[in-house]
N, C-alpha and C positions, 0 to 999 in steps of 0.2 A: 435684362437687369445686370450692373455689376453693382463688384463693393471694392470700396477703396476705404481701408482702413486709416484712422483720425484719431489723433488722440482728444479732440476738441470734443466735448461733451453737448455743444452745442449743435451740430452739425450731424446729420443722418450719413452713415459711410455707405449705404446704397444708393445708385443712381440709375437714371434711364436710359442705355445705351443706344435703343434705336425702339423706333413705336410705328405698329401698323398700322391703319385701321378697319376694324371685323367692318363695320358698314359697309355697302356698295358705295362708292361717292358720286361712281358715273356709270349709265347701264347705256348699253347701244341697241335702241329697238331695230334700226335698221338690221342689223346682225341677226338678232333672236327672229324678225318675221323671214331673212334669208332661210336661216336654216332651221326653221319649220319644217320648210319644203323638201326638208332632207328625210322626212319621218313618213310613214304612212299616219292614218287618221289612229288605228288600235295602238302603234309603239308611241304615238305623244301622247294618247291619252294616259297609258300605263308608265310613260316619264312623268306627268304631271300627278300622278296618285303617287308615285314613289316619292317624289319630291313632297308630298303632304305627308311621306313619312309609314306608308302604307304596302304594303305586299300585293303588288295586282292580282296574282293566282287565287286570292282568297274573291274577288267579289267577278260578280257579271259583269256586261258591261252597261246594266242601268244602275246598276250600288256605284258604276263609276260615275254615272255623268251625276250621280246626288251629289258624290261624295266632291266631285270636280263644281258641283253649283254652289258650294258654299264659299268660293270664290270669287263668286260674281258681287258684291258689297263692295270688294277690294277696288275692281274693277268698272265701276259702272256707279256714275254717279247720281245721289238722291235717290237711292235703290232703299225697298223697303221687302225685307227678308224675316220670314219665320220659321224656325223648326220645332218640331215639337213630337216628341218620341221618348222611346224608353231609357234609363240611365246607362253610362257605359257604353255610349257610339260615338265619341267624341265631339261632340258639340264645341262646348267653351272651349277647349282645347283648340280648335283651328282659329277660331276668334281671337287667341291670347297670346298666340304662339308664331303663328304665320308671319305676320307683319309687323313692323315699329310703327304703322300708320292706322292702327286701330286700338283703341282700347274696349276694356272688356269692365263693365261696371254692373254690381246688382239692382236686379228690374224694379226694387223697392228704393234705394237706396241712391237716389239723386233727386236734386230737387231743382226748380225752374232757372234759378241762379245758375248752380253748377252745368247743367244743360245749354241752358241757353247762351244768357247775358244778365250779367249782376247791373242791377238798376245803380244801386248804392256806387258804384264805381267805372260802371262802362263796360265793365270785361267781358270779353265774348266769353261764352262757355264752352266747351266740348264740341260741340259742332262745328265751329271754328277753326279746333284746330287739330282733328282724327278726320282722317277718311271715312271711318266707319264706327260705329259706336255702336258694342253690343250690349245688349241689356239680358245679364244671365242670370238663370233661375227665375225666367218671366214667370214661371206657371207660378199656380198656388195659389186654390178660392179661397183662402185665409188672408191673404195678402189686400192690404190699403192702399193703392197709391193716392198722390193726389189727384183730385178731379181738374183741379186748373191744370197742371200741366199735361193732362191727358189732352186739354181743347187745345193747346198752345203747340204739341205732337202734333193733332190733328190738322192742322192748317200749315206747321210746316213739311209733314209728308204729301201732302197736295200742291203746296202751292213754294215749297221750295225757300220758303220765307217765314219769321216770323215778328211777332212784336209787343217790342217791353219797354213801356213808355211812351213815346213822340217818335219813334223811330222805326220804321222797318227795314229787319236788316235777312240777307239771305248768304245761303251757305250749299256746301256740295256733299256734306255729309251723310253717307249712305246708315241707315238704321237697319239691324238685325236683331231678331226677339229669338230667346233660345229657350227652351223649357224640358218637365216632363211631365209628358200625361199621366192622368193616375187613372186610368180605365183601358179594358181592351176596346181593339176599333171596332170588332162589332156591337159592341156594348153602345158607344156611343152614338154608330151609326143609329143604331134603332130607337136608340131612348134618348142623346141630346145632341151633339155634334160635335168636331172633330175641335174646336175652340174653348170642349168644357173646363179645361184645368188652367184657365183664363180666370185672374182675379175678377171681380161684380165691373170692378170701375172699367175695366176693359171691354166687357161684353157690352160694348158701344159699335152697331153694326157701322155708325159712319166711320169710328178710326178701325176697324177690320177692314174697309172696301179699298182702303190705303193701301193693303198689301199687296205687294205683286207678285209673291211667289209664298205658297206652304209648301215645305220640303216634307214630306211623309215620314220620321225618322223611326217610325214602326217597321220601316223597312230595311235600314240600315243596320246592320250585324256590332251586334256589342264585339269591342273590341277586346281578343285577347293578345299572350303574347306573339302567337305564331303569325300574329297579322300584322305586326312591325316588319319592316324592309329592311333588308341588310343591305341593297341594292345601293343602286347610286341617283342623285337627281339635283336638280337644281338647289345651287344653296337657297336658303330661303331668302334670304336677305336681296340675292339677286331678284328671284322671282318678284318680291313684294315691291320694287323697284319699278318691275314691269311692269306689273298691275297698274302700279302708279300711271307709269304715262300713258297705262292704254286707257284711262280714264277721262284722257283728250279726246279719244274717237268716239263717233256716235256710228254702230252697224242700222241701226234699225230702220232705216227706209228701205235696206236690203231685202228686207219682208216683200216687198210689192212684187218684186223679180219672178219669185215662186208663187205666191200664194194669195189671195182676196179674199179677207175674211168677212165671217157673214153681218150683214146689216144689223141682226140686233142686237149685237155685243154694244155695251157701253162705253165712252168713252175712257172711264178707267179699265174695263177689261181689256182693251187694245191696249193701253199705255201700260201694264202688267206682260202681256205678251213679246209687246216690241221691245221693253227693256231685258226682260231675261233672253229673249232672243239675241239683244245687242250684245249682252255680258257673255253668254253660250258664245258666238260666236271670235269674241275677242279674247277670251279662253282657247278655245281650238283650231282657229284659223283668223290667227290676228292679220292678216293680208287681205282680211275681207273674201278671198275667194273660197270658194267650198263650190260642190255636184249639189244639183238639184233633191238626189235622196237622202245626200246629207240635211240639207239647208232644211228637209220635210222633217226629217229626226226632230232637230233642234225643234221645230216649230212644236210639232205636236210636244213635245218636254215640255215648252214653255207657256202651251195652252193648257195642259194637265193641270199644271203647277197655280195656273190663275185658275180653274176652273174651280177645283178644293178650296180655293178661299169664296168663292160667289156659290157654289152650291151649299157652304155653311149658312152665308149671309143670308139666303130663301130661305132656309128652316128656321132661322134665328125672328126674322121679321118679314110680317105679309107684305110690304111696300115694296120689297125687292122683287121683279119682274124674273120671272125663267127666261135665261139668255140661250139663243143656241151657236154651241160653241162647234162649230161646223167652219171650214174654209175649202176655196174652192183650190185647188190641186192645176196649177193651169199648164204645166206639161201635160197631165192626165184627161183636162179638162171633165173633170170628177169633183164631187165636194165629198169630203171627208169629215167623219164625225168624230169630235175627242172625249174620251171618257177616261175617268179619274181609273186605277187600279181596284180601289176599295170597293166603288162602286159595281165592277164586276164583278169581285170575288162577294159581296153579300147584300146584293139586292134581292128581292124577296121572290121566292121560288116562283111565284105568279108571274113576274115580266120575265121569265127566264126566257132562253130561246138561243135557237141552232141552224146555222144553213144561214138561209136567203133572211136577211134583214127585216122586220116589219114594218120598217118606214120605207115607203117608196120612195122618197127622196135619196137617202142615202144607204150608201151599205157600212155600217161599221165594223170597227175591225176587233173590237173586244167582246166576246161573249159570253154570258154567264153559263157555265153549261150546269143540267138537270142531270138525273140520272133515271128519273122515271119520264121520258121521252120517245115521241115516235122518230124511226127512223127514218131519215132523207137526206137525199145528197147534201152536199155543202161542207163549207170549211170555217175551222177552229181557228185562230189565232192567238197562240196563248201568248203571252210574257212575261221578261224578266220577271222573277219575284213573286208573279202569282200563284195563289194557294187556293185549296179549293178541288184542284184538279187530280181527279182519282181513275186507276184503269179503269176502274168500276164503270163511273162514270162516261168514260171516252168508248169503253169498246163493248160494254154488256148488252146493248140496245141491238146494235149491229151482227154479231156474232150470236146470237138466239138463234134455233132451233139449228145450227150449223152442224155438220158432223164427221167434216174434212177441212182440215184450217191449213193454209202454209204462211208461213212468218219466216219471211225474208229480213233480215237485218245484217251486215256485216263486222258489227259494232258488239258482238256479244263473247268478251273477253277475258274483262276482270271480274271478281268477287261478286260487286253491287251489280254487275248487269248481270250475272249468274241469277241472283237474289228475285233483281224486276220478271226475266223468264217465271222464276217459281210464281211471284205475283200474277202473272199475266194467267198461268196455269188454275189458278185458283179462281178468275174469275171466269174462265170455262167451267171449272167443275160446279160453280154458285147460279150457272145459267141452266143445268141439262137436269134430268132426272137420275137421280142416285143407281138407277141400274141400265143408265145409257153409258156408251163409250162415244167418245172422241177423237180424232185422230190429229195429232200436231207435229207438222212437219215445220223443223226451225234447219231456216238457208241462213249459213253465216261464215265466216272467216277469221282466222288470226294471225298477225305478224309476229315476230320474225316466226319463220316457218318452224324453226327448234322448239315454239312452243304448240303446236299443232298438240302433241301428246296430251299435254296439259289440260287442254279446250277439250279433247277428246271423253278422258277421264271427269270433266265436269259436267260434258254432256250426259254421258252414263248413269252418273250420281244425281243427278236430276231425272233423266227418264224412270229412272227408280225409284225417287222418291215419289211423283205423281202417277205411278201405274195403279197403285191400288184407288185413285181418285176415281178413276176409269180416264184416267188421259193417257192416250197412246201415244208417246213421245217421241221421232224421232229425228234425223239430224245429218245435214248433207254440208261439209267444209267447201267451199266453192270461193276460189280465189279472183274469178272474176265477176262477182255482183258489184252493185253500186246502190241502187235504189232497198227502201227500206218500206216494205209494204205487208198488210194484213190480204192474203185473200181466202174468202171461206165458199163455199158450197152452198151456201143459203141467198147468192145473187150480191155480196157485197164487196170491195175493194177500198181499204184503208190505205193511203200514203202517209207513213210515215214521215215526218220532216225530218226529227231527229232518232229514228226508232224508238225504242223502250226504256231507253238513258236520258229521260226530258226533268230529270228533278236534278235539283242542289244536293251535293255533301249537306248533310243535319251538321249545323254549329256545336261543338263540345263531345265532349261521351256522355253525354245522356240527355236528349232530344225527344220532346213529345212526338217528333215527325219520324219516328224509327217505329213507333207503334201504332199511329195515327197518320194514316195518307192526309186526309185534310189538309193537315199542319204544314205539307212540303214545301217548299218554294222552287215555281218551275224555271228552268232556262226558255227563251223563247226561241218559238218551232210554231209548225205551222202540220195541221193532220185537215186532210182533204177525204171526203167518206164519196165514192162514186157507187153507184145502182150498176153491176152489169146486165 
């Protein structure tokens, strides 16, 4: 801006010296898919969370790829997207903010006209002319909308088209539902389903079967301020740019390369899978190339993600058939079975189960664990996120009537893995007879060697605190282990994946999960129980 001073009373004495503009006006995809190649798979994915504005060190790396799927609308056309979680994880915000090619309007508060196309004058509506069109504060069984343009939704999230008038007209625009549940998830597990906080008009099983992805946002971490990125990332402007053109490619025959899914998926469960597999894919490796263990991540993501909307759809109405969401793995030449998270952590302690799978068919990789269980060999695989999982649970079956333990870990350092020790300690002394002894030998290390002392002094303070439990405590510094294993005297051998540091930092200073194991949220590891 300058000024040029006037005595003319007509005439403004500021003027525009030179003007840039904030927009992108031209993006080069060839460039951005170049140097992709420059990243591994964990630094782009934590480029692309920073660039949403977000601190990587705060989430795992499945809080990333949720927090990275609310990008796929952007990206992937006649995409039909739901989240629905608790307040304060950013929902509307990515929707409103990200791109100039989405708008963000209330889930009440449009009507066929402004949606569509105005009969009265021709106009297309919103769909026309947004990429993406969010509809915020879906939830709410109080909520009216209209029943007609519920049918008029329904037919253009299917068929891509719709019609007002003599005329059918189609469009590219992608649909995202945002909301909050008003119930916890085991609540609803048991008593209604994961869609309860769904206005009446909506709880229409044909426009749910539309969806192709429910994002779980009971999982996503209410945002505070420490979870802002001071970091650096794509402007957004550029990125939403990109989105734009990668909306020209289709990944999804890529599917076939890896995997064959099983015959009795419907045909919209496959067109739910293969699209957020396309959008997953053109998010993180827009050159189409990716390894076959990646290419299996995505999938199974993308099958989770449609699975939570068709396991509602079966409780909701008896006409929907039980699909089995199993693909056949054809490197491994294995079929692999997909299950939702929810579903592990609170299905009914009757189907629970450990080890060897009880479908012959497959082995799955998610397992509910019990805590009153016999013991047998086999392996846990836990995951991001899951809760549920208590030492109790993991090691009190196995470690029974033992009276020589050694725990190997090299990973036992800071404060909270001090903490899990005393936890681990406690669930020996809730196993033996109050006037038995135990013997615990902990193998472990710490760098840099100037704090060996440190380590020392905290092993002492813990062998002390548990001596009058009758746990005999003691503790060998061995700089050269690696592996991270339980072995006891009672013929069993635990491999640890990640030792005894398998949970999440508790969100805030004052966490139900600081008093309550249940509550925690694991990192994913993998614990192996062998028979010597």
């Amino acid at each position: 801006m300058g000024y040029v001073p006037s005595d003319d009373g007509q005439h403004s004495p500021w003027i525009i010296e030179s003007l840039k503009p904030i927009q992108i006006s031209k993006v080069d995809l060839e460039e951005y898919i170049r140097l992709r190649k420059e990243f591994t798979k964990e630094e782009w994915v934590d480029l692309l969370v920073q660039s949403m504005g977000l601190e990587p060190e705060h989430f795992n790396f499945r809080s990333k790829l949720l927090q990275i799927a609310r990008l796929i609308p952007f990206c992937e056309n006649n995409y039909n997207f739901i989240e629905l979680g608790p307040k304060g994880t950013g929902k509307s915000h990515i929707f409103s903010e990200l791109s100039p090619h989405g708008i963000l309007v209330s889930g009440g508060d449009v009507s066929q006209a402004k949606l569509f196309v105005n009969n009265a004058n021709n106009r297309i509506g919103l769909v026309g002319f947004w990429d993406v069109v969010t509809f915020d504060e879906f939830a709410g069984s109080t909520k009216t909308p209209d029943k007609k343009l519920i049918d008029i939704m329904k037919n253009y999230m299917a068929n891509k088209s719709f019609s007002r008038g003599k005329d059918v007209l189609g469009a590219t625009a992608s649909f995202a539902f945002v909301g909050n549940t008003e119930h916890s998830v085991p609540y609803m597990m048991k008593n209604t389903n994961l869609f309860d906080a769904l206005p009446k008009v909506y709880y229409d099983s044909a426009f749910l079967d539309r969806l192709h992805i429910y994002i779980p946002g009971w999982e996503i971490s209410k945002l505070r301020n420490e979870m802002f990125t001071e970091n650096y990332g794509f402007i957004v402007d550029y990125l939403a740019e990109i989105l734009k053109e990668l909306r020209k490619e289709d990944y999804s025959s890529l599917i076939k390369n890896y995997v064959e899914l099983d015959n009795s998926m419907t045909a919209r469960d496959r067109e739910g899978i293969l699209k957020t597999f396309s959008g997953m894919v053109k998010i993180l490796y827009p050159d189409g190339v990716l390894s076959h263990s990646d290419a299996i991540e995505i999938i199974e993501f993308s099958a989770e993600g449609r699975k939570r909307v068709k396991d509602q759809l079966i409780k909701m109405d008896d006409t929907f058939e039980t699909v089995k969401f199993v693909f056949i793995n054809k490197e491994m030449n294995k079929a692999q079975k997909i299950e939702t998270l929810e579903n592990v952590q609170y299905r009914p302690a009757s189907e629970s189960y450990i080890g060897d799978d009880e479908d012959p068919e497959i082995k799955s990789k998610k397992v509910q664990i019990e805590s009153e269980i016999v013991p047998k060999p086999g392996q846990i695989i836990i995951q991001d996120n899951q809760e549920g999982i208590t030492f109790e649970k993991l090691f009190s079956p196995y470690m029974k009537g033992a009276q020589n333990i050694i725990l190997t870990d090299p990973y036992i350092r800071y404060p909270h893995q001090f903490k899990l020790l005393l936890e681990f300690c406690t669930v020996l002394t809730e196993i033996k007879d109050s006037d038995q002894e135990t013997s615990l030998k902990v193998i472990s290390w710490n760098e840099p060697e100037d704090r060996l002392k440190e380590s020392t002094e905290n092993f002492e303070e813990v062998a002390q605190s548990v001596f009058d439990l009758g746990i005999n405590l003691t503790y060998e510094l061995n700089p050269n282990i690696h592996d991270r294993t339980i072995t006891a005297d009672n013929g069993w051998k635990i491999i640890l994946g990640r030792g005894l540091d398998i949970y999440i930092k508790p969100e805030g200073r004052f966490h139900i999960a600081d008093v309550y194991p249940e509550k925690r949220k694991c990192r994913a590891c993998e614990i192996t129980y062998i028979k010597l």
